[in-house]
N, C-alpha and C positions, 0 to 999 in steps of 0.2 A: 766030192768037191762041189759039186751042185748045191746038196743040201747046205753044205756050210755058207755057203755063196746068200741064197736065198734067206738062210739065219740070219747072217750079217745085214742085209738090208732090212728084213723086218725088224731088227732091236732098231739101226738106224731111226727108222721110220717112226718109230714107238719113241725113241729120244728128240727126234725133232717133235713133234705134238706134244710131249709132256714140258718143253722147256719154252713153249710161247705161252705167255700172260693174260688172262682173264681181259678184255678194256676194261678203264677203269670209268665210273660210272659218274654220269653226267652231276656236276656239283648242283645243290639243292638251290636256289634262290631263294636269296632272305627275305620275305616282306619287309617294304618299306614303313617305318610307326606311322600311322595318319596324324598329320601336325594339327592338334587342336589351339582352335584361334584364341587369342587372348579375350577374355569377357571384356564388354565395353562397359564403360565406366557410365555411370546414366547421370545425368547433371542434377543438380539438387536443385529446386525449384526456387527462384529468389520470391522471397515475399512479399508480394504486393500490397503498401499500404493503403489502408480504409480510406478511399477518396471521402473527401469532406461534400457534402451536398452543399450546389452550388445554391447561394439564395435567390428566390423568385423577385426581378425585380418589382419595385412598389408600382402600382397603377397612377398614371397620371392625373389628377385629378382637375376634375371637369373644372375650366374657366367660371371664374363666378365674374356677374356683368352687374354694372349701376347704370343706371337709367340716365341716359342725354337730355338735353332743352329739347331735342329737334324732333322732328320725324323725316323720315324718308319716302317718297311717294315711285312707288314702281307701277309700270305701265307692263300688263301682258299685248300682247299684239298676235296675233294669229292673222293664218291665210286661211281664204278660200279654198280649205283641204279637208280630207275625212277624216285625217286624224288629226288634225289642229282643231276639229271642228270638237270632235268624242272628246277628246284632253279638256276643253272650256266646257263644255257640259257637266264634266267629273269634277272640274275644279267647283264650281258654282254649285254643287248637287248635291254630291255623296260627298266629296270631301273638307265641305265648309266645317263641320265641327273639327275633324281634324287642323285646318286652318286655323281655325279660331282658337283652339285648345294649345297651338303651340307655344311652347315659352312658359306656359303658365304655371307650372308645378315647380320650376327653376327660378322662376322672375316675380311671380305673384301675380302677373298680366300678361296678358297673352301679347305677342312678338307682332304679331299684323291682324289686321284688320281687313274687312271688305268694306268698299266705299258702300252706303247705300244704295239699293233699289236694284244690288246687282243678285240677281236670283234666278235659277234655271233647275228648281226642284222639280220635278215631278218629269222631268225631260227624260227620252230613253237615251241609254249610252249606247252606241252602235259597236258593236263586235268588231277585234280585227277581221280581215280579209287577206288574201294573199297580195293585195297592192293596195292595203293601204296599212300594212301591220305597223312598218318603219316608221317613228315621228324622228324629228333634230328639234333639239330645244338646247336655244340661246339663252345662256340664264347668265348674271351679273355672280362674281365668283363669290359674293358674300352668302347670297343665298345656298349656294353647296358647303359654305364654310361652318355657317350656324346651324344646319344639319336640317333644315325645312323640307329640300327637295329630297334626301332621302326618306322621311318624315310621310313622304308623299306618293312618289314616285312606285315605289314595289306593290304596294296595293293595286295601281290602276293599272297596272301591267299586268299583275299575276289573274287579277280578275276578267278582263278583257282582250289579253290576248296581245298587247302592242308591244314593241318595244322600243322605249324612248333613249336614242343617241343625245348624250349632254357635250355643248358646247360655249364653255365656260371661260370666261375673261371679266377685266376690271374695266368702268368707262367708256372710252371710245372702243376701244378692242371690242368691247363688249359686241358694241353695237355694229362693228365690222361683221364681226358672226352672225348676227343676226339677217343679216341680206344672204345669207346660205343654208338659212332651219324654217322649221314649217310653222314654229311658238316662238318668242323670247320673251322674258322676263326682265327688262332693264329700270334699271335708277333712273329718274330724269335728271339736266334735260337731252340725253345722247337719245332719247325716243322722236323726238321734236323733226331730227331731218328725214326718219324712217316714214314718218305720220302726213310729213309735205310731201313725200314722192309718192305717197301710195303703196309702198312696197306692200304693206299689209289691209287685209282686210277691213278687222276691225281690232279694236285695244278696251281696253276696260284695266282703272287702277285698283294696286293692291298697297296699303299705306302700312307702314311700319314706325315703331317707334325706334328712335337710335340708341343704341347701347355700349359703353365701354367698357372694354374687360378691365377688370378691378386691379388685377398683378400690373397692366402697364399704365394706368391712370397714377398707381403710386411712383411708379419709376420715374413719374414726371413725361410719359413721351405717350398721351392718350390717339395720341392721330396714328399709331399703329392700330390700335386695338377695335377701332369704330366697326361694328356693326351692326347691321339690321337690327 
C-alpha cells in the first residue's frame, strides 16, 4: 500500500508541472515612424526693377556782373596787435597781386584797388605764436559774398600759421563787430565813428568798383544785387 500511495503522488506531482503554462512573453514594442517635416516652401525672389539713374543736378552758374557809375571806398582799420599787425603786412606785401588780380578774368578789370603810396613790400611777415595765432576780422558781408576774402584768406593762414575767425555783417552791424575783432574791413561811412574814438590803431583804404549782378538788373530790382 505504500508503494502505491508513493505512485499516486508522484504521477500527481508529474500532472501538476505538466499542466501549468510557459509565461507568455513580453509583447515586442513597435517603433514609432519618425515624422518627417514638411519641406518649406522657399519664396521666389520678386524682381527688382532696374532703378533709373537719378540725374546729376546742373551746376549753378556763376553770376555774371556789369559794371556800376560808383565805386565803393572800404577802410581796413587794425589794432595795435601781432596779428592785426602780420595780416596788414601780407595784405600790402605778398598778397597785392592776388588783390589786384581779382575780378579780372570774370570782369575784364579787377574788383579793387589799393589807394596809392600804400606799400609794405620787402617787410617780414611774423610767424604765428601761441598768443598771437587767433586774429577776428570784421569784414562788410559783400566782401565774403563776391568770394575776395576767401580768395585771400587760406593762403595767409596756411603759410603762417594764424588763424583768422570772420565776423561778417552789413553797414552798421558791420561796424558793431568791428569794436570786438583785431582787423575790419568796412564800407564807409560806418568807419568814420570807429576813427573818432580811436578804437583803432590805424586804417588805410581799399577802393572798389561797384557792380551789379546782370540776372537782377534785368528783373528790374538792381539794389538786391549791388556789389563790390
Amino acid at each position: 500500500m505504500k508503494k502505491i500511495a508513493i505512485l499516486l503522488a508522484a504521477l500527481l506531482l508529474l500532472s501538476a508541472c505538466g499542466g501549468k503554462s510557459a509565461p507568455a512573453p513580453a509583447p515586442t514594442a513597435t517603433p514609432t515612424p519618425a515624422v518627417t517635416p514638411a519641406p518649406t516652401a522657399t519664396p521666389t525672389p520678386t524682381a527688382t526693377p532696374e532703378s533709373s539713374p537719378v540725374p546729376s543736378p546742373s551746376p549753378t552758374p556763376a553770376p555774371r556782373w556789369v559794371r556800376g557809375q560808383e565805386t565803393v571806398t572800404y577802410t581796413v582799420l587794425t589794432r595795435d596787435l601781432p596779428g592785426a599787425e602780420a595780416l596788414t603786412i601780407w595784405l600790402l606785401s605778398q598778397a597785392r597781386e592776388t588783390l589786384a588780380a581779382f575780378g579780372e578774368d570774370s570782369l575784364g578789370e579787377p574788383m579793387f584797388t589799393l589807394a596809392p603810396g600804400l606799400d609794405r613790400i620787402g617787410e617780414t611777415v611774423p610767424a604765428a605764436t601761441e598768443e598771437t595765432r587767433y586774429i577776428s576780422l570784421a569784414a562788410d558781408t559783400r566782401l565774403l559774398d563776391c568770394g575776395l576774402l576767401e580768395a585771400l584768406l587760406p593762403a595767409f593762414q596756411a603759410q603762417y600759421g594764424y588763424s583768422v575767425e570772420l565776423l561778417c555783417a552789413r553797414d552798421s552791424a558791420a561796424a558793431e563787430l568791428a569794436r570786438q575783432a583785431d582787423i575790419a574791413i568796412l564800407a564807409q561811412p560806418e568807419t568814420a565813428p570807429l576813427r573818432r574814438e580811436g578804437v583803432f590803431h590805424s586804417y588805410w583804404p581799399l577802393i572798389s568798383t561797384e557792380y551789379v549782378r546782370e540776372d537782377l538788373l534785368m528783373s528790374g530790382d538792381p539794389g538786391e544785387g549791388r556789389e563790390p
